[in-house]
N, CA, C and O atoms as a GROMACS GRO file, in nm:
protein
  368
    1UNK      N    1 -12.832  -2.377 -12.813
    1UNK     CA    2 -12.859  -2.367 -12.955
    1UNK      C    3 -13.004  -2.402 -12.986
    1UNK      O    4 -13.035  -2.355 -13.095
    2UNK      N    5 -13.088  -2.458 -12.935
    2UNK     CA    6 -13.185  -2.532 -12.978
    2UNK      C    7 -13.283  -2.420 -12.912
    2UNK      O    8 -13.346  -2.356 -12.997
    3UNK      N    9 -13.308  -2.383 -12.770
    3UNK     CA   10 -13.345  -2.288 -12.733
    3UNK      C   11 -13.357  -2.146 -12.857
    3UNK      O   12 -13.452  -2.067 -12.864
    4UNK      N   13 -13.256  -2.147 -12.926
    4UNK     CA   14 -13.251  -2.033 -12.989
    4UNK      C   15 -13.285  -2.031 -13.132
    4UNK      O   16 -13.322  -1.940 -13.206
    5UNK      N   17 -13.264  -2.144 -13.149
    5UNK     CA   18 -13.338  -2.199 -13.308
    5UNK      C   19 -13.539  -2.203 -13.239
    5UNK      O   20 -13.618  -2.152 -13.318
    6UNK      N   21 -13.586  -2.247 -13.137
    6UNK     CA   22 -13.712  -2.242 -13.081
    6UNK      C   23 -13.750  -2.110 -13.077
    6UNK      O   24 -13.861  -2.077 -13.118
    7UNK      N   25 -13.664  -2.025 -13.030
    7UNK     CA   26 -13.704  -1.901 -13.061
    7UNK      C   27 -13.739  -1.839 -13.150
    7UNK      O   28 -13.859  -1.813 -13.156
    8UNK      N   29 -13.638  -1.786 -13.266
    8UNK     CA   30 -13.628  -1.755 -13.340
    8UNK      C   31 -13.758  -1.842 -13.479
    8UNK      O   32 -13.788  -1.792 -13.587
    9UNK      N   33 -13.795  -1.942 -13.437
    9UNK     CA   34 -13.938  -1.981 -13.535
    9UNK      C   35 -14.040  -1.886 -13.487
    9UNK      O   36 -14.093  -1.798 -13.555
   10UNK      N   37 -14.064  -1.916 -13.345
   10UNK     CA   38 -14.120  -1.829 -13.281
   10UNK      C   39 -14.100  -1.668 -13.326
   10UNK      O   40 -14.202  -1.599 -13.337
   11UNK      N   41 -14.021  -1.633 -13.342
   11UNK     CA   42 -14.013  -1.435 -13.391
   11UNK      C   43 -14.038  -1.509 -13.550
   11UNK      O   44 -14.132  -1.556 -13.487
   12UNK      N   45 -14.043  -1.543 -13.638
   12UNK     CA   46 -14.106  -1.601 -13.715
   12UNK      C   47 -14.214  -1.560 -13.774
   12UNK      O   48 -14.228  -1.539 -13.894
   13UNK      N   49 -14.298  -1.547 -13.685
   13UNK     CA   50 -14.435  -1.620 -13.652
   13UNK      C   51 -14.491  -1.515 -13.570
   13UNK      O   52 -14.614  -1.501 -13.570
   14UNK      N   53 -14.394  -1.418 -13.479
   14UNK     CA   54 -14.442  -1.362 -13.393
   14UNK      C   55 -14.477  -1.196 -13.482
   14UNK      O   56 -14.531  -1.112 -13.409
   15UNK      N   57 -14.456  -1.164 -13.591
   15UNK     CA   58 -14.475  -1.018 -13.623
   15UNK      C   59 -14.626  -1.041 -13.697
   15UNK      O   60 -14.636  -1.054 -13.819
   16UNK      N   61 -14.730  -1.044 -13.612
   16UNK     CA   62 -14.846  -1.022 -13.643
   16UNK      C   63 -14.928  -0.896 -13.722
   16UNK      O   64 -15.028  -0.923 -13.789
   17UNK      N   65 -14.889  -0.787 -13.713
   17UNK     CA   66 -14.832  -0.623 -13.792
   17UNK      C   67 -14.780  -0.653 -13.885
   17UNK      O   68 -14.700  -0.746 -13.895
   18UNK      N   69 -14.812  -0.587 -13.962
   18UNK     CA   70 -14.736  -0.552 -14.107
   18UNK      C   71 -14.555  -0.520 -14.047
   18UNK      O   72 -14.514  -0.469 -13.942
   19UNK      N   73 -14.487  -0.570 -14.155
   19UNK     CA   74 -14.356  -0.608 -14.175
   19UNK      C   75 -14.271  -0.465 -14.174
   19UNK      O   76 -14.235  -0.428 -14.286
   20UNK      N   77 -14.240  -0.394 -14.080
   20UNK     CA   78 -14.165  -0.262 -14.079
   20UNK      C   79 -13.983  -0.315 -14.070
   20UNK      O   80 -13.932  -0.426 -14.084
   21UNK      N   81 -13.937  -0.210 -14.048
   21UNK     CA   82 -13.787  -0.242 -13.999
   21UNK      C   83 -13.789  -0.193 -13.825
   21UNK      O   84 -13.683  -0.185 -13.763
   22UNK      N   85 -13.889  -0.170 -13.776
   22UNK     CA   86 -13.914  -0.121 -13.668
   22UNK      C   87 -13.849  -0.249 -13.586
   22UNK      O   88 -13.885  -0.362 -13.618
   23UNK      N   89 -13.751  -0.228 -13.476
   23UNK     CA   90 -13.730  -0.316 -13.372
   23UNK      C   91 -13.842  -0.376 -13.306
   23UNK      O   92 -13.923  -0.294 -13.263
   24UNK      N   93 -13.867  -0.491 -13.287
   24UNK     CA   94 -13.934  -0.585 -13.211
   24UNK      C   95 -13.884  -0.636 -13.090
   24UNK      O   96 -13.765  -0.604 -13.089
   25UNK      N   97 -13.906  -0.687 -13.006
   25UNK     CA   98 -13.875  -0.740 -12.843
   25UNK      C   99 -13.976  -0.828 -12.801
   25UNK      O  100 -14.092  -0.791 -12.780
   26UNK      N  101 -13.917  -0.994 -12.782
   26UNK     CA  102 -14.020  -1.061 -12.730
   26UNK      C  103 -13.911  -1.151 -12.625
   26UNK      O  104 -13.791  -1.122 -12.634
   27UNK      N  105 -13.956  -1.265 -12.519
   27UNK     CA  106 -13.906  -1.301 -12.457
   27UNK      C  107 -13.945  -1.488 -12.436
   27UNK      O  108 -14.060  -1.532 -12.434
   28UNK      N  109 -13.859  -1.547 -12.426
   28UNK     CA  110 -13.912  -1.704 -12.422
   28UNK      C  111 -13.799  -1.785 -12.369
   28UNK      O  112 -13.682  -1.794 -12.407
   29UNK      N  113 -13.886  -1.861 -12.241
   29UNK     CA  114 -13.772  -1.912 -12.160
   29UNK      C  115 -13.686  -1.826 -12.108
   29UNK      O  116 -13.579  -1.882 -12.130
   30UNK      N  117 -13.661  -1.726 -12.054
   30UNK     CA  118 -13.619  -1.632 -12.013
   30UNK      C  119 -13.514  -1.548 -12.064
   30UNK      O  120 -13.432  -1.490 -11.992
   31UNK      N  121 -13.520  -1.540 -12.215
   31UNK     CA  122 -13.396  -1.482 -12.291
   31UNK      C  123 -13.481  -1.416 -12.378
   31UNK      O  124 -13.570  -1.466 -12.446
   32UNK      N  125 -13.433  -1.251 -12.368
   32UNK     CA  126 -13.478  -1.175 -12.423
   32UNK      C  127 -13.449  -1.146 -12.563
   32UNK      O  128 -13.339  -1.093 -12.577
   33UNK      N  129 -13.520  -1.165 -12.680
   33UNK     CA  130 -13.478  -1.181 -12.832
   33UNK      C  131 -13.518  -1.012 -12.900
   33UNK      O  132 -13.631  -0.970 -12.878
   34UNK      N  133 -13.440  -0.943 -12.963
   34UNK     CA  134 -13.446  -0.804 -13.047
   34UNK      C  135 -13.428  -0.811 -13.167
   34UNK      O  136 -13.316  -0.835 -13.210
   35UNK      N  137 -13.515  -0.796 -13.233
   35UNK     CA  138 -13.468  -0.825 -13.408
   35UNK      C  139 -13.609  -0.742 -13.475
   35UNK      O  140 -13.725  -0.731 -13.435
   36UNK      N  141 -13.513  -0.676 -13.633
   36UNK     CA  142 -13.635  -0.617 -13.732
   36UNK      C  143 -13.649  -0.698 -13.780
   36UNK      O  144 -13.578  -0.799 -13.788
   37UNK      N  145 -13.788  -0.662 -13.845
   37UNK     CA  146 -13.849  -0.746 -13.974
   37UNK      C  147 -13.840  -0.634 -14.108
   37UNK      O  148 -13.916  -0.538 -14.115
   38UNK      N  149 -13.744  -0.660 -14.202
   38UNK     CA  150 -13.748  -0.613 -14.316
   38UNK      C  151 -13.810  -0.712 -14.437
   38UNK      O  152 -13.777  -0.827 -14.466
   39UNK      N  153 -13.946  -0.595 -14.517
   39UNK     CA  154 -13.951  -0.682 -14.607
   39UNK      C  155 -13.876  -0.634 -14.782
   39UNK      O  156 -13.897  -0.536 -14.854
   40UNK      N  157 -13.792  -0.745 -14.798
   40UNK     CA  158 -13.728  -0.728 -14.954
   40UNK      C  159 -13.776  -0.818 -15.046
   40UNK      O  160 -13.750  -0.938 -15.045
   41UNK      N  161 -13.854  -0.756 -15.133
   41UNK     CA  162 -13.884  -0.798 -15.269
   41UNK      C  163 -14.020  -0.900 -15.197
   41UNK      O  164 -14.110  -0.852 -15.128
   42UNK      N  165 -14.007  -1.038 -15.230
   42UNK     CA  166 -14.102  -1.160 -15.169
   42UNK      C  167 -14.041  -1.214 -15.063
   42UNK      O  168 -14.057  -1.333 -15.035
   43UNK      N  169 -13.961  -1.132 -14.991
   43UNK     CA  170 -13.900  -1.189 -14.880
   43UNK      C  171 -13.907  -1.121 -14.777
   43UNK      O  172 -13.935  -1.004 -14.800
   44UNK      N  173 -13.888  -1.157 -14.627
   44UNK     CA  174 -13.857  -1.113 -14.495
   44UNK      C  175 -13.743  -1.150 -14.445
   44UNK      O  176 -13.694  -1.261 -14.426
   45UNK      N  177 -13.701  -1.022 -14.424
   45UNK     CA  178 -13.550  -1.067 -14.363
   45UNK      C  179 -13.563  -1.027 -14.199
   45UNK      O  180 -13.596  -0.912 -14.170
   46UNK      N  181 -13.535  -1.129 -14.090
   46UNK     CA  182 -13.532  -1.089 -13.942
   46UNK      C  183 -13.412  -1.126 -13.899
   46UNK      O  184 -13.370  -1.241 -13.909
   47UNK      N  185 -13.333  -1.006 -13.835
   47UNK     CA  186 -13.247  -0.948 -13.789
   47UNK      C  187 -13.224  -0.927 -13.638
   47UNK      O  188 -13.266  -0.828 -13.579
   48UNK      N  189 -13.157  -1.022 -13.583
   48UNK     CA  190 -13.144  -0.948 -13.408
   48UNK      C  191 -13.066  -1.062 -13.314
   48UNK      O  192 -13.019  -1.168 -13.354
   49UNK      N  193 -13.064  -1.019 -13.200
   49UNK     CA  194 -12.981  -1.118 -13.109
   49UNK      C  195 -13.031  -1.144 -13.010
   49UNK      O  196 -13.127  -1.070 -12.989
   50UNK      N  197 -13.013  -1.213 -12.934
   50UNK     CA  198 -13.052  -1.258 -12.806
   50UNK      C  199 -12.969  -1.221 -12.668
   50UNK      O  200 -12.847  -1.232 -12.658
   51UNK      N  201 -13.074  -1.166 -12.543
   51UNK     CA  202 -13.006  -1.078 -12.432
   51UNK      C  203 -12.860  -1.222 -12.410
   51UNK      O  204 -12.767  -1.146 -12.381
   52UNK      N  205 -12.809  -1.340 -12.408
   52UNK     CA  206 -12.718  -1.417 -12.432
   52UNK      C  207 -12.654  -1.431 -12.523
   52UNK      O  208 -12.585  -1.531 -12.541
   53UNK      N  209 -12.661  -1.326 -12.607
   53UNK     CA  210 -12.527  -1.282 -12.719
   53UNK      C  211 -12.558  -1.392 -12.891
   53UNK      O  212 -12.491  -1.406 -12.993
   54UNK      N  213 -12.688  -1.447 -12.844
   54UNK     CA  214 -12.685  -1.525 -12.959
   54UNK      C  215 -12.734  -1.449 -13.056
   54UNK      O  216 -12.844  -1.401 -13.029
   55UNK      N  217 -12.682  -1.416 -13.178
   55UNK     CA  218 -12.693  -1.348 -13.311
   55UNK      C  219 -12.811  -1.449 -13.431
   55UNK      O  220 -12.805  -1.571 -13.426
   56UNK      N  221 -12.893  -1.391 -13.512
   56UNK     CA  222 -12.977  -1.456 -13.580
   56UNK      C  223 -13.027  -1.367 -13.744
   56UNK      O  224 -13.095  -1.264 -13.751
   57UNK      N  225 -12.984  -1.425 -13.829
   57UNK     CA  226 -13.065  -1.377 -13.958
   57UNK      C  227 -13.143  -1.467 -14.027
   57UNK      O  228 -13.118  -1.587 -14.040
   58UNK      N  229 -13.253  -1.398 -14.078
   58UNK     CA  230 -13.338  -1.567 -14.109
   58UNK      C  231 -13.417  -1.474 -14.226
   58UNK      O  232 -13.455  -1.357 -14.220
   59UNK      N  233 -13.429  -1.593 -14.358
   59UNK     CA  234 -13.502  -1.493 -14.488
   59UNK      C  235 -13.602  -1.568 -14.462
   59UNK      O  236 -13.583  -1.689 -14.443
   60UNK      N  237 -13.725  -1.516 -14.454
   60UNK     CA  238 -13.894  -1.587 -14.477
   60UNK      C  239 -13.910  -1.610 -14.607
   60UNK      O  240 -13.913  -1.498 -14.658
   61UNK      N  241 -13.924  -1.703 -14.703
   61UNK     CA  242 -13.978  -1.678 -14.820
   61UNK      C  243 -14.119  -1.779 -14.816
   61UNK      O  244 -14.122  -1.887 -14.757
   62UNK      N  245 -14.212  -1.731 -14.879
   62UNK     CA  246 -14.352  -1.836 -14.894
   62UNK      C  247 -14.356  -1.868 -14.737
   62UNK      O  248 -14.360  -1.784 -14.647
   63UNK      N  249 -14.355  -1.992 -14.724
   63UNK     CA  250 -14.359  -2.095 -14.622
   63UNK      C  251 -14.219  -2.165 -14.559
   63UNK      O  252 -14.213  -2.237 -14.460
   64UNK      N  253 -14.123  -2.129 -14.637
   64UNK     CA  254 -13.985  -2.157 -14.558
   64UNK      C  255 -13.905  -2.047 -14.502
   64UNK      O  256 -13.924  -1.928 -14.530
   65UNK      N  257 -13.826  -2.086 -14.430
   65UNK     CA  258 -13.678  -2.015 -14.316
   65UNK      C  259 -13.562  -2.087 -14.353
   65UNK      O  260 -13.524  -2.204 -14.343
   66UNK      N  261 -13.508  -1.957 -14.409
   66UNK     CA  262 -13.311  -2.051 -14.400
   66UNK      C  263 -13.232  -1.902 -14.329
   66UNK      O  264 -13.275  -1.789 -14.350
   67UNK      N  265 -13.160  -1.921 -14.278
   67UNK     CA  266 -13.012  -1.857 -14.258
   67UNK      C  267 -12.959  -1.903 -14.116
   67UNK      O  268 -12.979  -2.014 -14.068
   68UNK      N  269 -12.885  -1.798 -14.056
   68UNK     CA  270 -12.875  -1.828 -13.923
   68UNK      C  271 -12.876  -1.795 -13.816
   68UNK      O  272 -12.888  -1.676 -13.787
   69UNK      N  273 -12.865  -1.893 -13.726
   69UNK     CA  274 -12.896  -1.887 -13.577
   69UNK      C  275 -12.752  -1.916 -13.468
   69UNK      O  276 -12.683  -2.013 -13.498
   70UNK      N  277 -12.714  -1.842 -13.357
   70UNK     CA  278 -12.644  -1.908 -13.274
   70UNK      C  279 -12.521  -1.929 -13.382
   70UNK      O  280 -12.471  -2.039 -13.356
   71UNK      N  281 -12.462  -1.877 -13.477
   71UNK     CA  282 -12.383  -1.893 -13.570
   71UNK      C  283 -12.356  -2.085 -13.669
   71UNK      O  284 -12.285  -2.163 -13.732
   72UNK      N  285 -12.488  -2.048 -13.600
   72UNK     CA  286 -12.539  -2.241 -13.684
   72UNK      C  287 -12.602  -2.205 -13.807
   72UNK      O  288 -12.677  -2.108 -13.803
   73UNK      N  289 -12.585  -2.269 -13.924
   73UNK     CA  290 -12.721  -2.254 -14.016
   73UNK      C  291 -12.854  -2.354 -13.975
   73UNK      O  292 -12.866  -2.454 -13.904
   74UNK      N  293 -12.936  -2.284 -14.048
   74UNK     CA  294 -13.101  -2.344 -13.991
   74UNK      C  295 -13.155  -2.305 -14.156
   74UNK      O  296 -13.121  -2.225 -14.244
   75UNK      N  297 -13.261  -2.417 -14.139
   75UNK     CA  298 -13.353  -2.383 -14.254
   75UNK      C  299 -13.500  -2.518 -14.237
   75UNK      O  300 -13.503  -2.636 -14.270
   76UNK      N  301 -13.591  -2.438 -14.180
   76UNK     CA  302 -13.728  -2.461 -14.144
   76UNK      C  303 -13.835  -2.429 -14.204
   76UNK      O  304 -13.826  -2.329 -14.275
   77UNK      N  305 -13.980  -2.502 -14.199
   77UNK     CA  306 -14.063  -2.451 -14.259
   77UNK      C  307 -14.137  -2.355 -14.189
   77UNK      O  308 -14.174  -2.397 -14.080
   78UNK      N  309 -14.172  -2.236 -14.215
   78UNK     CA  310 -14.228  -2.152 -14.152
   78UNK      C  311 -14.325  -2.198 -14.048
   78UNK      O  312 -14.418  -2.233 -14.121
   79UNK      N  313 -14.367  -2.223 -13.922
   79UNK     CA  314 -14.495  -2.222 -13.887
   79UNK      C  315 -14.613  -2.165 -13.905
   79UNK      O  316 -14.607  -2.042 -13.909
   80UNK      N  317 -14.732  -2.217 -13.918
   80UNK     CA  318 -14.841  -2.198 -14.003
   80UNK      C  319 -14.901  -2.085 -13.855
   80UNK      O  320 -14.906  -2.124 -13.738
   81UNK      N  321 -14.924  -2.006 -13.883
   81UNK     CA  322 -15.045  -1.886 -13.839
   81UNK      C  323 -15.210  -1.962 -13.832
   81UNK      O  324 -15.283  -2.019 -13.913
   82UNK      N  325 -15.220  -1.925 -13.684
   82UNK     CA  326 -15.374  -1.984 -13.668
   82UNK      C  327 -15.449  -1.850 -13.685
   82UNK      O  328 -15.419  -1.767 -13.599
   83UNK      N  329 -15.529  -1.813 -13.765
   83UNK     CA  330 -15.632  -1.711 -13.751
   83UNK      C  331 -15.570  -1.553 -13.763
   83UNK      O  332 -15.450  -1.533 -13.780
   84UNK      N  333 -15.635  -1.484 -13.755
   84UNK     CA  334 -15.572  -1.337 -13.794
   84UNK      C  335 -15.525  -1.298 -13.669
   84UNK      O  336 -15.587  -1.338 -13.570
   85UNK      N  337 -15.410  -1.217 -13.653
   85UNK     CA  338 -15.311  -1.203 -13.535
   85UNK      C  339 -15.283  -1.314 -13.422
   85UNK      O  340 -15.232  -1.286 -13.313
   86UNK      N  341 -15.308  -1.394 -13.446
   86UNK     CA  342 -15.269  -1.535 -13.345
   86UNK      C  343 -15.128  -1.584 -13.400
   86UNK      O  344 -15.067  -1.591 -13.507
   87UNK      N  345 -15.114  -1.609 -13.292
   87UNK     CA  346 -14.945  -1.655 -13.235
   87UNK      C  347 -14.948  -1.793 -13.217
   87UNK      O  348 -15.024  -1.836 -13.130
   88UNK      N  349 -14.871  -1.885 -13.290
   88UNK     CA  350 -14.862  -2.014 -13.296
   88UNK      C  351 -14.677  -2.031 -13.224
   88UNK      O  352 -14.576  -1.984 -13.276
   89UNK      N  353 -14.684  -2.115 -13.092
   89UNK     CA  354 -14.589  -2.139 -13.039
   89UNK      C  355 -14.491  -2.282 -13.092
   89UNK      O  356 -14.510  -2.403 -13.088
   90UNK      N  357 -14.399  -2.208 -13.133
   90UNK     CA  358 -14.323  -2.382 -13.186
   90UNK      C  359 -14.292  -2.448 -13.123
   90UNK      O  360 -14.245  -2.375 -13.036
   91UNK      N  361 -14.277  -2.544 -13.090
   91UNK     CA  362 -14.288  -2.637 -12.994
   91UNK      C  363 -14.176  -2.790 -13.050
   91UNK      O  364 -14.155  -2.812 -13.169
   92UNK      N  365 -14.149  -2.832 -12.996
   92UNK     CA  366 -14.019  -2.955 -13.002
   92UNK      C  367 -14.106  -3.058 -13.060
   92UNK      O  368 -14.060  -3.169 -13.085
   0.00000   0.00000   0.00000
């Protein structure tokens, strides 16, 4: 679970591109994560699961994350973006 809540800040954080519904694919700790980024209204909605069956929806609004992960709820503050297209790793 925690692995997958780490992730999932991470895909977060990770759509450096403008916000499509286009499938994404990234990998961390060796579990492969698939999810869109839809944007609705002032929000981002990311959508997808993990190659270990873990399922994830998460709304971006401003600077926070709520929905869920691993069929857990979660609700985090976004991680902050270093610089233009840089990838900030969340970390424990």
């Amino acid at each position: 679970m925690t692995k997958l809540l780490i992730a999932t800040a991470a895909a977060v954080i990770a759509f450096a591109a403008p916000a499509t519904a286009k499938e994404r694919v990234f990998t961390h700790e060796g579990v492969t994560y698939a999810y869109t980024a839809t944007p609705k209204g002032d929000t981002l909605v990311l959508e997808g699961k993990a190659s270990q069956g873990g399922k994830f929806r998460l709304v971006v609004k401003g600077d926070w994350v709520d929905g869920y992960a691993g069929g857990a709820r979660v609700s985090f503050r976004a991680p902050k973006r270093e610089g233009a297209g840089a990838v900030v790793v969340a970390q424990r």
